[in-house]
N, C-alpha and C positions, 0 to 999 in steps of 0.2 A: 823817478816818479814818486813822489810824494802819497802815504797810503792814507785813504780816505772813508775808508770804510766804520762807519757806527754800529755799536751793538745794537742789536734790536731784540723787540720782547717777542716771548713765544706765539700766538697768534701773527706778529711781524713776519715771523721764520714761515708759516704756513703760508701765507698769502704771497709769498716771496714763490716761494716753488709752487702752489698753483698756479703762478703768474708764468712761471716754465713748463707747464703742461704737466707735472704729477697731480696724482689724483689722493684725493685724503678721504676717506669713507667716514669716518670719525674725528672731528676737528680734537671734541676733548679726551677720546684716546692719546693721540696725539701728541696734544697737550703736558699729557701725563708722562710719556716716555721720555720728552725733551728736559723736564723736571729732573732726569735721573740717570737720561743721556745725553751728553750734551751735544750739539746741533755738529760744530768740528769734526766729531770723532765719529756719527753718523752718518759724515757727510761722503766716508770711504765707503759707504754701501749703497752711497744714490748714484756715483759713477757708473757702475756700467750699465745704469737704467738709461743714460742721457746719451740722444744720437750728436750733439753736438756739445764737445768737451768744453771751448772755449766760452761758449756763452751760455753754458749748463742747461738746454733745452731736452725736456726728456723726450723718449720715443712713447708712443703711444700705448695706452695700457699700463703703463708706469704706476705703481705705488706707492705711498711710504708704507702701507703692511709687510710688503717684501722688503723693503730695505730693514725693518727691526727683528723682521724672521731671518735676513742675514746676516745680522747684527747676535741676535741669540743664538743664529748657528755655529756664530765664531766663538763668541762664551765658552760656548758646550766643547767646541773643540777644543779651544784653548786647555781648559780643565782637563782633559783627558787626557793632552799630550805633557802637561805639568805631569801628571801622577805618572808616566810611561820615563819621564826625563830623571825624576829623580828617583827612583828604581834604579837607572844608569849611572847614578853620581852616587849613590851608596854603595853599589858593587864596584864598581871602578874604584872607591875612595879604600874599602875593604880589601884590595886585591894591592892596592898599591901599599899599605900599611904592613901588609903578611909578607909578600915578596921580597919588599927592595929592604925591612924590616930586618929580616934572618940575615939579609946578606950583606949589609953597609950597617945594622944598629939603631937606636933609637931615635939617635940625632943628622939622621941622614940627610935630611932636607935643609939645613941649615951647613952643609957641605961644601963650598962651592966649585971646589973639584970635582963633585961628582956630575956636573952640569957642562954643557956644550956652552952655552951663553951667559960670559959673566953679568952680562945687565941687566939680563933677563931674570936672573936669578936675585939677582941685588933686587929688584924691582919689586919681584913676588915676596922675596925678605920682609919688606918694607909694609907691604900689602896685611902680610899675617901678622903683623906687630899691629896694626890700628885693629884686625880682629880681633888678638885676643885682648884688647883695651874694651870690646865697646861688646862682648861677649858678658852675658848674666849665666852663662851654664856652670852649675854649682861645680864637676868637677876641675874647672878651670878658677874658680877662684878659692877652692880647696886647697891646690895645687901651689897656686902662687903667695899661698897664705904658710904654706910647712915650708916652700923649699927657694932659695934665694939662685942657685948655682944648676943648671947652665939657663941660659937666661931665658929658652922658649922650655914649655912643656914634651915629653916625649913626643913624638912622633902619633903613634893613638891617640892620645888625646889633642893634641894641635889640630891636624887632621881635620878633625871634627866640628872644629868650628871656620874649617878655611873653604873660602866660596867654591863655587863648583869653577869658576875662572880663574883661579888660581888654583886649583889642584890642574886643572887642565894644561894649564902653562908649566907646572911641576914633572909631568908626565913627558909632555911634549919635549922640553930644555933636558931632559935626563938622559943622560950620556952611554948607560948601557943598554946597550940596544936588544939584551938577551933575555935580560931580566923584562923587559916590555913583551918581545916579542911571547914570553912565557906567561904573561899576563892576556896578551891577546889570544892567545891559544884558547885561554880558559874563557874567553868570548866566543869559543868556536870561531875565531877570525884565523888564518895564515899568517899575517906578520903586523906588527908594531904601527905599519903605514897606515892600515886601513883604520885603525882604532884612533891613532891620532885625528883624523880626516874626521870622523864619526864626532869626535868628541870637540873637536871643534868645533863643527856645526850644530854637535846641539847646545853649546856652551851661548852662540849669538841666538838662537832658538828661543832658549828659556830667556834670555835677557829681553826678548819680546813680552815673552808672556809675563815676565815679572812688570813689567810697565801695561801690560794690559791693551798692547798694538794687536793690532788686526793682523793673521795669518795666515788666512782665507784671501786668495788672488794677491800673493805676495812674493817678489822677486828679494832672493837672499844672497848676502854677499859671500856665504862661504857655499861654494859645491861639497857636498859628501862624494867620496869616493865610492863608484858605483859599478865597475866593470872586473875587480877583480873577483874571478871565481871563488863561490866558499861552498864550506861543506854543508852547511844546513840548507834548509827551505829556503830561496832566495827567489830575484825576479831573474828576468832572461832581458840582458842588454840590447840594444839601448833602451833606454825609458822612457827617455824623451827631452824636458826641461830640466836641467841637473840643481838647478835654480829654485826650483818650485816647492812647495810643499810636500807632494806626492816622496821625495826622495828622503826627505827626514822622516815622513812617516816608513817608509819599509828599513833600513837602520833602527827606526826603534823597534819595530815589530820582531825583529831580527836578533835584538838583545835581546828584546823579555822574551823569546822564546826561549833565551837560554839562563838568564838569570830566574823566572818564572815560568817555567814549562806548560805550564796549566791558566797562563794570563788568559784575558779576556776584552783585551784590547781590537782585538782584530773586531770580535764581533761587536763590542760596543762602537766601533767606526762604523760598521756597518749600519746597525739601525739610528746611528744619528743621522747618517746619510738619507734614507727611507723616510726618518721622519720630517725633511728640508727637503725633499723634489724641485724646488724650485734651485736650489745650489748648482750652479755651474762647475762640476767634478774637473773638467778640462782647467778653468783658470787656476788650481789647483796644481796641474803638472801631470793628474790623472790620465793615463791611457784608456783607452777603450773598453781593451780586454783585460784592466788592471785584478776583477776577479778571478780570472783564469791562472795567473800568475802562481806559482809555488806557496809561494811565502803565504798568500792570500785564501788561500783553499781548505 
């Protein structure tokens, strides 16, 4: 099938979905929102208005005000789970620096003995070489300004500029398994498994939010490992959707309890929830009784 579809102007976009049965209370409200969001990317919030997918006909009572209030609910979350993510990739980044540091040296990561996966390692090699190219962090062009010999920067400072996906791959590919599981300890996690799991997930997570996709009623391709028992505030198995959002959120809630004891994540979930009543907590992966849970209390 040959795609036939024409752009059409703002006013077009409106008469197009009242001609589907949404309702618009203000054409140049409206108007104004399509200016600065674009019609595509709001189009993930007029789905589950519409009783019929195929030929995008809404159910009744349909708005676009709700579709942009769940357009800014996603915003809002989005931001919050950013600031909770990288909290997790500075402490992780700091834990792997100290550890595997004392015990292999500066140059540990440029090793490749020290790795299970030589391709994988070649790979991430290759990754932190276009970093530290396209890096302006003065003590990386310091660095490479006094000293010719060995050809990356220490370990602390490479580090620092290498993405949170490739420190995760670094972790992951890392061959002692002692030295992680003593890293995850200091997660208050058990062993090495869960953390990779964890860090996984929020490695494809942020790479959402760093493009600015919708998170809000979103199926993800990495599950967080979610039944082994741990020592902190946690939830009580099953949860539900391993898939869903709900499950990266208690994971992070779960680190900054322990990286930030005194965070304020939980409650700022809370009143952004309060203030979106209209958010469906379930397409989420949200349980029921998800405030009753430990971790949540």
């Amino acid at each position: 099938m040959k795609y036939s579809k024409q752009p059409l102007d703002y006013s077009e976009i409106l008469d197009l979905l009242e001609s589907r049965g949404l309702i618009i209370r203000d054409r140049n409200k409206a108007i104004e929102c399509l200016k600065v969001v674009s019609y595509f990317r709001l189009d993930n919030y007029f789905h589950p208005m519409e009783s019929d997918k195929v030929q995008h006909i809404f159910k009744p009572g349909s708005t676009f005000d709700n579709a942009m209030d769940l357009y800014r609910f996603d915003c809002d979350l989005r931001e919050l789970i950013f600031t909770a993510i990288q909290a997790v990739e500075i402490a992780l980044r700091s834990k792997m620096i100290h550890h595997i540091s004392l015990q292999y040296g500066a140059f540990w990561f440029t090793d490749v003995s020290l790795f299970r996966d030589a391709n994988i390692h070649h790979k991430c090699m290759e990754q932190i070489r276009q970093e530290l190219k396209r890096t302006r962090e003065e003590f990386i062009i310091e660095h490479s300004a006094k000293y010719s010999e060995p050809e990356f920067p220490p370990v602390w400072k490479t580090l620092e500029v290498t993405s949170f996906g490739t420190l995760s791959k670094l972790f992951c590919n890392f061959a002692d398994n002692k030295i992680k599981k003593r890293i995850a300890r200091e997660f208050n996690l058990p062993q090495h498994l869960v953390l990779e799991s964890w860090i996984k997930s929020a490695v494809v997570l942020r790479n959402y939010l760093a493009h600015h996709s919708r998170v809000w009623n979103r199926k993800f391709p990495i599950k967080p490992q979610m039944t082994t028992p741990l020592r902190g505030n946690w939830v009580i198995p099953p949860v539900g959707n391993y898939d869903k959002l709900y499950s990266q959120l208690c994971y992070l809630q779960y680190l900054l309890n322990v990286i930030r004891p005194c965070n304020n994540f939980s409650f700022r979930l809370k009143v952004l929830l309060t203030e979106h009543l209209n958010v469906d907590t379930s397409a989420m992966g949200f349980p029921g009784n998800w405030l009753d849970e430990p971790l949540w209390r």
